[in-house]
Each structure stands twice: as C-alpha cells, then as structure tokens.
Jmol script that loads the backbone (N, CA, C; Angstrom):
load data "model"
ATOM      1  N   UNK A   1     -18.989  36.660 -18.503  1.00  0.00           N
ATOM      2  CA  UNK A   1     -18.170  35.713 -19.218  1.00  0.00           C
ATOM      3  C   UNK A   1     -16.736  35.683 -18.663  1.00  0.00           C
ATOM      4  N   UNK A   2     -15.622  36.969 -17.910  1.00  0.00           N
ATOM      5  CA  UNK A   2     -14.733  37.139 -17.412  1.00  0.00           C
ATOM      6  C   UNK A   2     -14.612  36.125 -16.138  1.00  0.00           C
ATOM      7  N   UNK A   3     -15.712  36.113 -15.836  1.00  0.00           N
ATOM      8  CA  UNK A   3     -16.187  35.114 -13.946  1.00  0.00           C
ATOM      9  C   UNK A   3     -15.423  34.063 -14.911  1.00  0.00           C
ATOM     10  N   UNK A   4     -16.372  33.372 -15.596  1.00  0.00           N
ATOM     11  CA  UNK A   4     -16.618  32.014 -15.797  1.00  0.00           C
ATOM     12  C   UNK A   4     -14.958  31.689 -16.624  1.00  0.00           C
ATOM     13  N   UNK A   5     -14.524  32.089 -17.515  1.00  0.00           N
ATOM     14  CA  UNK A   5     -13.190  32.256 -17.888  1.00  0.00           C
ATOM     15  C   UNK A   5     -11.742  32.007 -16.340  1.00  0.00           C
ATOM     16  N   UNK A   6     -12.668  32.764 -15.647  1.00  0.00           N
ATOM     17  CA  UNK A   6     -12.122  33.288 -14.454  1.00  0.00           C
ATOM     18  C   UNK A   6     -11.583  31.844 -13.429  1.00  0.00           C
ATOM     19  N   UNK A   7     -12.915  31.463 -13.486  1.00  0.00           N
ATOM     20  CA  UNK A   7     -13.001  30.034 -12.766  1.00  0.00           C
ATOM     21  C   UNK A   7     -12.203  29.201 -13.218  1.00  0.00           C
ATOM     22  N   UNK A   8     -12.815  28.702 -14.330  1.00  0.00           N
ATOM     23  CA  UNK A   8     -11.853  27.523 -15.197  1.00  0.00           C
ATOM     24  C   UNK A   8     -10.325  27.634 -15.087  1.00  0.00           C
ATOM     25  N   UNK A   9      -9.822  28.862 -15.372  1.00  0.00           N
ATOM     26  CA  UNK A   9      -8.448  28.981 -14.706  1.00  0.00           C
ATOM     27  C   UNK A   9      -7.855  28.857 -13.887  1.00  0.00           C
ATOM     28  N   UNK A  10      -8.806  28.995 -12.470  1.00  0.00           N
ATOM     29  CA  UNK A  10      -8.592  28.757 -11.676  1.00  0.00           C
ATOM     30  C   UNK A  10      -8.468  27.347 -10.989  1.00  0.00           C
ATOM     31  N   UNK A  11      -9.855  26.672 -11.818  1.00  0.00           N
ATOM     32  CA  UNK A  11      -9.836  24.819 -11.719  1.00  0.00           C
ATOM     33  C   UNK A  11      -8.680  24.654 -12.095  1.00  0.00           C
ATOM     34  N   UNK A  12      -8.295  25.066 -13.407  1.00  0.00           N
ATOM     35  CA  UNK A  12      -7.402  24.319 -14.102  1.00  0.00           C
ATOM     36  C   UNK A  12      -6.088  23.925 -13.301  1.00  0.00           C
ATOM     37  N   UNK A  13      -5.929  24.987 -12.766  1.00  0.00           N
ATOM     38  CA  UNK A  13      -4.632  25.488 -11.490  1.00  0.00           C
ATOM     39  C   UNK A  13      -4.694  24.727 -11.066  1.00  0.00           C
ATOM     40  N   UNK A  14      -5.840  24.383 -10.105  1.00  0.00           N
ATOM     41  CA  UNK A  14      -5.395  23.392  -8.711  1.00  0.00           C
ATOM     42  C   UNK A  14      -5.338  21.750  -9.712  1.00  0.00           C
ATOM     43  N   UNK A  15      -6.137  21.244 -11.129  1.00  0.00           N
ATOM     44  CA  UNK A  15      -5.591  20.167 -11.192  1.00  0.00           C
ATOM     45  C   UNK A  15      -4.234  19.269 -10.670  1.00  0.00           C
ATOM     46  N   UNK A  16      -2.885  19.644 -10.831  1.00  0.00           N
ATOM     47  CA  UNK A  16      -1.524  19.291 -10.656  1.00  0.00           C
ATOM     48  C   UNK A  16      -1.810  19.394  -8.931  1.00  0.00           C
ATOM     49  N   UNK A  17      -2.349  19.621  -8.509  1.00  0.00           N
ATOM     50  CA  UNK A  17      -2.400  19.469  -6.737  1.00  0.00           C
ATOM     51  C   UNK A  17      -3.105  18.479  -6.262  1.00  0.00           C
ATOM     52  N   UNK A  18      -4.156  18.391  -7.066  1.00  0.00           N
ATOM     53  CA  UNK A  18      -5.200  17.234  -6.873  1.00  0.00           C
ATOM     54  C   UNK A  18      -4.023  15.891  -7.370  1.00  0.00           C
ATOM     55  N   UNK A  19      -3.244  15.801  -8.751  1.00  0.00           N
ATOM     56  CA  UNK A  19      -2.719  14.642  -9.316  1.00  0.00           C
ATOM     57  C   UNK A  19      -1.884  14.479  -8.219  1.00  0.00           C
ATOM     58  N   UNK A  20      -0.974  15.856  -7.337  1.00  0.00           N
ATOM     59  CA  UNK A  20      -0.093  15.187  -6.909  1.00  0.00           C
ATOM     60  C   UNK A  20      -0.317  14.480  -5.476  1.00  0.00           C
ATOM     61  N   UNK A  21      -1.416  14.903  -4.888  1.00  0.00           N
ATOM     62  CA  UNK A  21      -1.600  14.713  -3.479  1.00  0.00           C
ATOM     63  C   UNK A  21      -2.501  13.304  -3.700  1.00  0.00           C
ATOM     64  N   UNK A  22      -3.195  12.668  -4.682  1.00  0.00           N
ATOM     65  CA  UNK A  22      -3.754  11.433  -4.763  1.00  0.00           C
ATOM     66  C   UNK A  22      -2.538  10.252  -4.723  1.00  0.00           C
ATOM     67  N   UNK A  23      -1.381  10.126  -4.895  1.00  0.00           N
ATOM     68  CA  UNK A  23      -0.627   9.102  -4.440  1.00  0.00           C
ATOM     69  C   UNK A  23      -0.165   8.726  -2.586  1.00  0.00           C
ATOM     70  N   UNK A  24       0.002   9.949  -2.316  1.00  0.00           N
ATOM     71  CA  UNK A  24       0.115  10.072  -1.074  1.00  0.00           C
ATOM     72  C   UNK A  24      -0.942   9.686  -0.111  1.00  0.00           C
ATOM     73  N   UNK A  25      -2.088   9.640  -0.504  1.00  0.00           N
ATOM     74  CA  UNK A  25      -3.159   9.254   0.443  1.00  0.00           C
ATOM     75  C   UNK A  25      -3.614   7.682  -0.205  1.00  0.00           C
ATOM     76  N   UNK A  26      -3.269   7.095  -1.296  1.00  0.00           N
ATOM     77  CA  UNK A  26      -2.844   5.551  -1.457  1.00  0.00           C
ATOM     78  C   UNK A  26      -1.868   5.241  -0.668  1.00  0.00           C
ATOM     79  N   UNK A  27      -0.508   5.822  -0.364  1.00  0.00           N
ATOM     80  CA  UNK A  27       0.656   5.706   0.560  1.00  0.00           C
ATOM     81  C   UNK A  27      -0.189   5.443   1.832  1.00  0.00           C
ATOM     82  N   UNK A  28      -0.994   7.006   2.709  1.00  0.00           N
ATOM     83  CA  UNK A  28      -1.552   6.942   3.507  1.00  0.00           C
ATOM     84  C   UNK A  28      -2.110   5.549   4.114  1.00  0.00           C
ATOM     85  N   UNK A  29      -2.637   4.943   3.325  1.00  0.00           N
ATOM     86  CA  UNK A  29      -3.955   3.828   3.293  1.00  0.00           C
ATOM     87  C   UNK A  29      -2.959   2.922   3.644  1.00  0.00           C
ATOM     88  N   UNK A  30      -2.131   2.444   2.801  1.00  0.00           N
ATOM     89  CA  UNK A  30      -1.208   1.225   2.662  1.00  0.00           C
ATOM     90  C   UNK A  30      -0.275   1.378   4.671  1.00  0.00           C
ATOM     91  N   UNK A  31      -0.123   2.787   4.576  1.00  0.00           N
ATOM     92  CA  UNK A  31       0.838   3.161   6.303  1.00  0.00           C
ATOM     93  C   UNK A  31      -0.269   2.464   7.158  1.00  0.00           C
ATOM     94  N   UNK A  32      -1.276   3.248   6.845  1.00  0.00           N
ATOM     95  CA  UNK A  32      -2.062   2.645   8.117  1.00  0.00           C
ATOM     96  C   UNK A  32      -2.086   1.313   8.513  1.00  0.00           C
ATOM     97  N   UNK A  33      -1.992   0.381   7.785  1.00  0.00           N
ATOM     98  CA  UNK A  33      -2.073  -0.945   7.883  1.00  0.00           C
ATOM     99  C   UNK A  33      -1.286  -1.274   9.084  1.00  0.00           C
ATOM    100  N   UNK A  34       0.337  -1.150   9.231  1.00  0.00           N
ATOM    101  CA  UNK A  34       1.178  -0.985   9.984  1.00  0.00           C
ATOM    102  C   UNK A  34       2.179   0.067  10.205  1.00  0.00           C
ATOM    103  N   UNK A  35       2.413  -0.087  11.407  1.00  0.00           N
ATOM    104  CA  UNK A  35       3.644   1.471  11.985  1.00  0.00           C
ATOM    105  C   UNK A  35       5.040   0.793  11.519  1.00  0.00           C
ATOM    106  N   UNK A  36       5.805   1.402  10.494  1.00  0.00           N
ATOM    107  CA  UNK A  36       7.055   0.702  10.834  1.00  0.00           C
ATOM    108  C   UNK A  36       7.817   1.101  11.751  1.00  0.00           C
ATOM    109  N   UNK A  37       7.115   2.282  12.537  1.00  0.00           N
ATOM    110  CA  UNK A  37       8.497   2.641  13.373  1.00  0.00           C
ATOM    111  C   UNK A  37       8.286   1.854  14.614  1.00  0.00           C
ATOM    112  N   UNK A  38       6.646   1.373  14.862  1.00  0.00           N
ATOM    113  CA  UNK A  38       6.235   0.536  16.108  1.00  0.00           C
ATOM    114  C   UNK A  38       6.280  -0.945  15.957  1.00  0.00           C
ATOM    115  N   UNK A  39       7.298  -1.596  14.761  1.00  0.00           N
ATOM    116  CA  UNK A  39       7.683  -2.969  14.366  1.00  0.00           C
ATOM    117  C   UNK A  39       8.947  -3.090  15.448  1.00  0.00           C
ATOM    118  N   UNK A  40       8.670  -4.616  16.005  1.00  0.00           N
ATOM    119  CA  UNK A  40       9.802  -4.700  16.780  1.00  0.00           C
ATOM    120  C   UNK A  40      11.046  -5.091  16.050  1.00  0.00           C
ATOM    121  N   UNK A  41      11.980  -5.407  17.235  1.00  0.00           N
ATOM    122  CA  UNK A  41      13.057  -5.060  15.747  1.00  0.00           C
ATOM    123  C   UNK A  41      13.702  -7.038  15.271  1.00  0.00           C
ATOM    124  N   UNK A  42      12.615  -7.612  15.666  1.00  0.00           N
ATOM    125  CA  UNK A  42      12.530  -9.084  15.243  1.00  0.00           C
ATOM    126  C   UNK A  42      11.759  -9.204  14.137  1.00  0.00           C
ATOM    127  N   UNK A  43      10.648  -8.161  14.176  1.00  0.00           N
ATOM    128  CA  UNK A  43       9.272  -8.338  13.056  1.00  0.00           C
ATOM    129  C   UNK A  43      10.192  -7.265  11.864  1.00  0.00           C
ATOM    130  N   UNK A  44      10.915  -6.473  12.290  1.00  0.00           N
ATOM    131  CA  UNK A  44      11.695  -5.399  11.134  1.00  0.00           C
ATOM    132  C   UNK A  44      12.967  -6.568  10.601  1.00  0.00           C
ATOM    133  N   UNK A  45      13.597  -7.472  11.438  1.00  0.00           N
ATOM    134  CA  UNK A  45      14.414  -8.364  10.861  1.00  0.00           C
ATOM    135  C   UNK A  45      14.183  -9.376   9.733  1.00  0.00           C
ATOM    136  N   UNK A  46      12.857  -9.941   9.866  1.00  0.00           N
ATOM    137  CA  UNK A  46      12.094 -10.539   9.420  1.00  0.00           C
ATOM    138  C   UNK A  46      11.408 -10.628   8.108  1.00  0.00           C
ATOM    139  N   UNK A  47      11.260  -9.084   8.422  1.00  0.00           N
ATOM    140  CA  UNK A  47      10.360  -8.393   6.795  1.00  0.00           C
ATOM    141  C   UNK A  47      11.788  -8.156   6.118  1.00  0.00           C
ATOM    142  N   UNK A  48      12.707  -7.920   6.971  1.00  0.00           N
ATOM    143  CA  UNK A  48      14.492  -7.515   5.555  1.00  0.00           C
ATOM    144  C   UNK A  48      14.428  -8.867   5.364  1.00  0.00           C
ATOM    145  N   UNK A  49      14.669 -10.253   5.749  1.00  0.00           N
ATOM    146  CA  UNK A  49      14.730 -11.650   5.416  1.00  0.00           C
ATOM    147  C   UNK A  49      14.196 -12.034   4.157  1.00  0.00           C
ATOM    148  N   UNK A  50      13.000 -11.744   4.162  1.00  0.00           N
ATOM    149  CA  UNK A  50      12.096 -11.769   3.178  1.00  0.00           C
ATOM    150  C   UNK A  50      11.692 -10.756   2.212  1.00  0.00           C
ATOM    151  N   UNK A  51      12.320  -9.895   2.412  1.00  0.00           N
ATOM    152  CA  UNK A  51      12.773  -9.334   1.317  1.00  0.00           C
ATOM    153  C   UNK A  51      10.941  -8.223   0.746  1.00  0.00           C
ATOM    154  N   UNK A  52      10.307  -7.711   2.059  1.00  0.00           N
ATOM    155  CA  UNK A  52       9.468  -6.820   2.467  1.00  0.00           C
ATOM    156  C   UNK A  52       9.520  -6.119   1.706  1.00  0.00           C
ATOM    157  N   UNK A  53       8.735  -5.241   0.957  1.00  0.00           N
ATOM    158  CA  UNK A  53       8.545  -4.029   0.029  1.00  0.00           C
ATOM    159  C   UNK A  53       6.556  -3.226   0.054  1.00  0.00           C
ATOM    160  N   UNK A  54       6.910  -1.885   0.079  1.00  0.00           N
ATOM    161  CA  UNK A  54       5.803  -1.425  -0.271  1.00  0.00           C
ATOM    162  C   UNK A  54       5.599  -0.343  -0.523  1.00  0.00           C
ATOM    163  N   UNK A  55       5.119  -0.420  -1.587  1.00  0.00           N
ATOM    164  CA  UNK A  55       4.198  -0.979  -2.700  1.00  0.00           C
ATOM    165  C   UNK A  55       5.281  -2.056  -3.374  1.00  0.00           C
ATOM    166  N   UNK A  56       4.209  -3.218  -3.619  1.00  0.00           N
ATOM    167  CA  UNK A  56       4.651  -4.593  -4.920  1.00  0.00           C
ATOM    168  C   UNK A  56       5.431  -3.844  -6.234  1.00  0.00           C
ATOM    169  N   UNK A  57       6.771  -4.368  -6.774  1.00  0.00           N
ATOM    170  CA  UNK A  57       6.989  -3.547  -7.949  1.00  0.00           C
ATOM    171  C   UNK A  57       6.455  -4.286  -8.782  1.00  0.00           C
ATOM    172  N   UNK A  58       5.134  -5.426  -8.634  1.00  0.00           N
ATOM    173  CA  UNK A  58       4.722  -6.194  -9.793  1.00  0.00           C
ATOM    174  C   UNK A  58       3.556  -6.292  -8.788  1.00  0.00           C
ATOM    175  N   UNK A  59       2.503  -5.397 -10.063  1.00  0.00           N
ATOM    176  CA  UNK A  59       0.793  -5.424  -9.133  1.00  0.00           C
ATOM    177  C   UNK A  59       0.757  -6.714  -9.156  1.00  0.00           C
ATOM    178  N   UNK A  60       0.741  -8.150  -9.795  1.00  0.00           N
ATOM    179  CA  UNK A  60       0.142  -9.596 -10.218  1.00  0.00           C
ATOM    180  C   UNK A  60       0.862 -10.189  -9.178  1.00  0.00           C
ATOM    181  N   UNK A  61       1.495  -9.886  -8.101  1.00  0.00           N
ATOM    182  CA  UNK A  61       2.439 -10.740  -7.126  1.00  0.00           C
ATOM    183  C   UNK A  61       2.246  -9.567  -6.318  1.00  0.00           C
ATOM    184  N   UNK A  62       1.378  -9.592  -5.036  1.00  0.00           N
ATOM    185  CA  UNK A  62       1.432  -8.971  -4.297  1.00  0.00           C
ATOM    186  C   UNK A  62       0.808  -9.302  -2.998  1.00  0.00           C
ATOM    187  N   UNK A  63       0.701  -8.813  -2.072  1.00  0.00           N
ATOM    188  CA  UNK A  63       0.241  -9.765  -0.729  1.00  0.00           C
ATOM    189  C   UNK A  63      -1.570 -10.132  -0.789  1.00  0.00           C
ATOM    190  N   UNK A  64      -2.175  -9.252  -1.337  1.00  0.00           N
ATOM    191  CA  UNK A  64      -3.269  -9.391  -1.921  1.00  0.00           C
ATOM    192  C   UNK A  64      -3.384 -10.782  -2.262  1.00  0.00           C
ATOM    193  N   UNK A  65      -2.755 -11.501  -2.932  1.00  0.00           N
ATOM    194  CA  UNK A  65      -3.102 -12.187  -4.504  1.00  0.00           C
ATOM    195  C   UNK A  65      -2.497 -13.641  -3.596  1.00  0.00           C
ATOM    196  N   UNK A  66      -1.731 -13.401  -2.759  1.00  0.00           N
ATOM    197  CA  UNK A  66      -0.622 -14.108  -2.209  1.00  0.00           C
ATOM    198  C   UNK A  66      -1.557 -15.510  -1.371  1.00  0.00           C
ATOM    199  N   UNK A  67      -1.136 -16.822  -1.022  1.00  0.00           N
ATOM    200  CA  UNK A  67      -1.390 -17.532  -0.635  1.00  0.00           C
ATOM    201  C   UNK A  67      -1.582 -17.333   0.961  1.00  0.00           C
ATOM    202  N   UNK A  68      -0.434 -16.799   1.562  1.00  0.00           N
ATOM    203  CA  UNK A  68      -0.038 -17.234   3.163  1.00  0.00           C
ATOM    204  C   UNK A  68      -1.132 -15.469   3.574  1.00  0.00           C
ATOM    205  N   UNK A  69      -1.653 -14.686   2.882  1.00  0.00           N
ATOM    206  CA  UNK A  69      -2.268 -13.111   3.239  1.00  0.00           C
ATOM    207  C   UNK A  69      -3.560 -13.790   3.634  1.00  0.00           C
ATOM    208  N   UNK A  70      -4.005 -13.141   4.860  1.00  0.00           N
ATOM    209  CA  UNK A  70      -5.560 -13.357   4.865  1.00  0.00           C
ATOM    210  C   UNK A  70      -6.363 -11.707   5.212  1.00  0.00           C
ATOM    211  N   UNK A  71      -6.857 -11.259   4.511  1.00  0.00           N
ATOM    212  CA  UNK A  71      -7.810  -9.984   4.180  1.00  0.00           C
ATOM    213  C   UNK A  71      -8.733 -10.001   5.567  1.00  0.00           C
ATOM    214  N   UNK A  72      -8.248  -8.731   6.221  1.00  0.00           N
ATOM    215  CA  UNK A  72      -9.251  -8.765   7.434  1.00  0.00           C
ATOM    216  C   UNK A  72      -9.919  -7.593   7.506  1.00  0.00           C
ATOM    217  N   UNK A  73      -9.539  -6.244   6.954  1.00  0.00           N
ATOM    218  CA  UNK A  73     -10.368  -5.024   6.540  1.00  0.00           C
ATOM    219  C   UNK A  73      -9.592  -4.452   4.829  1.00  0.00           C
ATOM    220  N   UNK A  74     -10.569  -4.607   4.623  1.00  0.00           N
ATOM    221  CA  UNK A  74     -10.212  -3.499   3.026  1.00  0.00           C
ATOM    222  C   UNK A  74      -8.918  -4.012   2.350  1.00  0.00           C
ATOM    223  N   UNK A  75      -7.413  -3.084   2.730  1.00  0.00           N
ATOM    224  CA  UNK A  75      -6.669  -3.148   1.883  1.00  0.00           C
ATOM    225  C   UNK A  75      -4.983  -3.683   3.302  1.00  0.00           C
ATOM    226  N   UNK A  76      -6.229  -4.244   4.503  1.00  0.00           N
ATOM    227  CA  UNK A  76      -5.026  -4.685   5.222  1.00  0.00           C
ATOM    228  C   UNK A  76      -5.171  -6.247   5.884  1.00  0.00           C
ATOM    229  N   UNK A  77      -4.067  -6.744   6.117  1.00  0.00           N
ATOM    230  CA  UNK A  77      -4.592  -8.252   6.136  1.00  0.00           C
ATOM    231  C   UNK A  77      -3.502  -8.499   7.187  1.00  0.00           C
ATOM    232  N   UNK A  78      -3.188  -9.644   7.542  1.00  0.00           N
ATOM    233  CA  UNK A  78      -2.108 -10.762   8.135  1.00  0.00           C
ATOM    234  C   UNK A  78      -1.450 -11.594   7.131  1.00  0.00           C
ATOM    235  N   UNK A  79      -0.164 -11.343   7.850  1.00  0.00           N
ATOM    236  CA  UNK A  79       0.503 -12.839   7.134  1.00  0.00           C
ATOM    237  C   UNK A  79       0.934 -13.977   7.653  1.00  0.00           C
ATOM    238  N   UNK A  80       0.885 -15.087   7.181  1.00  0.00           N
ATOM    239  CA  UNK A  80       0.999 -16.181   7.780  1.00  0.00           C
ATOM    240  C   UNK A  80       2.821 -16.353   8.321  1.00  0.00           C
ATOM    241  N   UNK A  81       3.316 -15.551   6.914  1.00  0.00           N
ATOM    242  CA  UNK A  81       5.090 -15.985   7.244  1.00  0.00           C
ATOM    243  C   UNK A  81       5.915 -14.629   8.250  1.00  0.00           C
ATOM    244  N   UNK A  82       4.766 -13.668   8.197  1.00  0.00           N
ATOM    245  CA  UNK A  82       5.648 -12.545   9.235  1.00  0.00           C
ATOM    246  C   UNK A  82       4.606 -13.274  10.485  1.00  0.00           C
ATOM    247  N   UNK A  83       4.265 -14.259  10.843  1.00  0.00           N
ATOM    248  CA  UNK A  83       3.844 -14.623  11.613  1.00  0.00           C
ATOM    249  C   UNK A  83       2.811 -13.512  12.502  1.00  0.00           C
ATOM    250  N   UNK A  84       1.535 -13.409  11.702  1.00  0.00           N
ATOM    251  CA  UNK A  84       0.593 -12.687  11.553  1.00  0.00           C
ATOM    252  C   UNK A  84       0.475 -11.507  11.577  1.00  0.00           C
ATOM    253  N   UNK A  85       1.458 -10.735  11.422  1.00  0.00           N
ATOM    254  CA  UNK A  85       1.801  -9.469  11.334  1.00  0.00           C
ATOM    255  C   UNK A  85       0.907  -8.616   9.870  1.00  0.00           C
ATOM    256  N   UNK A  86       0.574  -7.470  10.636  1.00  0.00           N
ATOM    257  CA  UNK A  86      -0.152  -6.776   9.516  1.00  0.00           C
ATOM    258  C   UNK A  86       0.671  -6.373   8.268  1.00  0.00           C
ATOM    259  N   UNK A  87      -0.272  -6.487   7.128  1.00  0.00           N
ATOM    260  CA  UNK A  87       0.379  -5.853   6.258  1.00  0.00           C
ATOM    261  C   UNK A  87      -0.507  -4.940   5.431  1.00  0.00           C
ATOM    262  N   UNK A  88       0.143  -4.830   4.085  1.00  0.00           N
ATOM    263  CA  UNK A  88      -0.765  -4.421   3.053  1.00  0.00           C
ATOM    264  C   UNK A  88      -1.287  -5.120   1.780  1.00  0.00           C
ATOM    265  N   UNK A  89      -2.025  -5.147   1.448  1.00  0.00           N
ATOM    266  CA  UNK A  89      -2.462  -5.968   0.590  1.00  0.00           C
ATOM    267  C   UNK A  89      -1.926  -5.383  -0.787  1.00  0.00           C
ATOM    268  N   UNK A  90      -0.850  -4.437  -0.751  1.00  0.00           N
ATOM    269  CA  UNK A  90       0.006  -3.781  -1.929  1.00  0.00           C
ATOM    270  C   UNK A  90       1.390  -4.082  -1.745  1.00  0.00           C
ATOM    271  N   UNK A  91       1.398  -4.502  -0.639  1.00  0.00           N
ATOM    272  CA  UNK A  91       2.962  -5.018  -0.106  1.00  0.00           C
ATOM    273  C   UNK A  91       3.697  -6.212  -1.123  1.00  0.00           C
ATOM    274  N   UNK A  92       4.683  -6.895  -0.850  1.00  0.00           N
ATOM    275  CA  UNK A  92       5.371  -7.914  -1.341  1.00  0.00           C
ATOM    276  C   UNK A  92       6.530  -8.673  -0.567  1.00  0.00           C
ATOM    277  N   UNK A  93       6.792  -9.848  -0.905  1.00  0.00           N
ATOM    278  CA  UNK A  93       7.708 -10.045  -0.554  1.00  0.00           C
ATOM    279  C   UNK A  93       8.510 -11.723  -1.142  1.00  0.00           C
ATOM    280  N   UNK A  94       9.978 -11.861  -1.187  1.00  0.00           N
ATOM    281  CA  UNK A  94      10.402 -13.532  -1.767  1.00  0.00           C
ATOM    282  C   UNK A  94       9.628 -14.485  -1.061  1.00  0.00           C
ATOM    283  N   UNK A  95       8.866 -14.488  -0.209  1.00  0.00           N
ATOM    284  CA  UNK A  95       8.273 -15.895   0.082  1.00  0.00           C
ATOM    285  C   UNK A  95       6.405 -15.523  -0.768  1.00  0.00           C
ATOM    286  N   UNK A  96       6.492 -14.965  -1.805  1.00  0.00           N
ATOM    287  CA  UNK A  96       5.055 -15.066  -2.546  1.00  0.00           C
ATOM    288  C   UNK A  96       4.354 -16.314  -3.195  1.00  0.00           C
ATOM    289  N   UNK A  97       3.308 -16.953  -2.686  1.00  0.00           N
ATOM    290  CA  UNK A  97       2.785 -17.863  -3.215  1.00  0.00           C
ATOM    291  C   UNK A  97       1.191 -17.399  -4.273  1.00  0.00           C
ATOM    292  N   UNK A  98       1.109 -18.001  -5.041  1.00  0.00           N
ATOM    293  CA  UNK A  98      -0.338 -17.164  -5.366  1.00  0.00           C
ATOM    294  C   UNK A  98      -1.315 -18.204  -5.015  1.00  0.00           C
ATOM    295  N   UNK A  99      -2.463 -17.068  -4.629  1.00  0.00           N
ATOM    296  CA  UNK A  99      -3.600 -18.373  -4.096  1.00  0.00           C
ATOM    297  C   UNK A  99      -3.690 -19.597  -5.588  1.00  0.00           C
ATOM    298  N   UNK A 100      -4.435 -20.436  -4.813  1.00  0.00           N
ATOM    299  CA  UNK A 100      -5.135 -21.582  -5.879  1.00  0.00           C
ATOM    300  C   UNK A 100      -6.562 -21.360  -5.502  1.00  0.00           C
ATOM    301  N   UNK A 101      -7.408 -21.650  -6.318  1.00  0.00           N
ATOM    302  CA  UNK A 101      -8.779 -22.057  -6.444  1.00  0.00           C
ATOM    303  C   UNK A 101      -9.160 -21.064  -5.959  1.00  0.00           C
TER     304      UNK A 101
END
end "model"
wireframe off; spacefill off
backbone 0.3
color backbone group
C-alpha cells in the first residue's frame, strides 16, 4: 500500500510539468510554421505594417478564420496580404477579413 501511495505522489508531482510544458509545444507548432529570424527584412516590415501577432489576442479573428489565409498543412497556411508568406493559423493581424460562405 506504501508503493502505491508512493506512486500517486509521485504522479501528482510531475502534474505542474506536464501543465507547464503543454503551452510551449502549441508555441512550438505555431514557430514551425515560419522562422522569424529567416524573414527578410521586407517580409518582417510588412508583418509590423499590419500589425502581425502570435498567437490572435481574439481566438474568433484569427488567420484561420480569415478571408485572404489559405490552409496548406494542419495549423500552417499562406497569406494572400504578406504576399504568400507562411503563417499560422493562430496568428493575426489589422488587415482581417472573415471568410463568407
């Protein structure tokens, strides 16, 4: 009964490691999409213009949802106004349209 007591304490422990390291590998996912450090510095001018963010601070407006985004794997796409430049489909930015139909 000491084992098993034993364990659970031990689960219990690593919970807060598991909570904290699951945002970071959403981060992960969203990086991969694009390098910002391998953005030229026309495509980095571009995304400040427009006013670039990521993660969306409003999930319902986000490149996902967005008119000019087209979804080409999973959670990474193109945009029509960074002139096809990858993004994230968690990203945002002032030129947001939401699809129709």
């Amino acid at each position: 009964m000491i084992e098993t007591r034993r364990r659970f304490l031990g689960a219990l422990g690593l919970a807060p490691v598991a909570i904290l390291l699951s945002p970071r590998d959403t981060f992960a996912q969203a990086a991969a999409c694009y390098s910002p450090e391998a953005l030229t510095r026309s495509e980095k001018s571009m995304r400040r213009a427009v006013g670039f963010v990521d993660p969306a601070p409003n999930a319902a407006k986000r490149c996902g949802t967005c008119a000019f985004f087209t979804d080409v794997r999973g959670a990474c796409g193109k945009c029509q106004i960074l002139s096809g430049g990858s993004v994230a489909a968690s990203a945002f930015c002032t030129s947001y349209a939401a699809k129709t139909g």
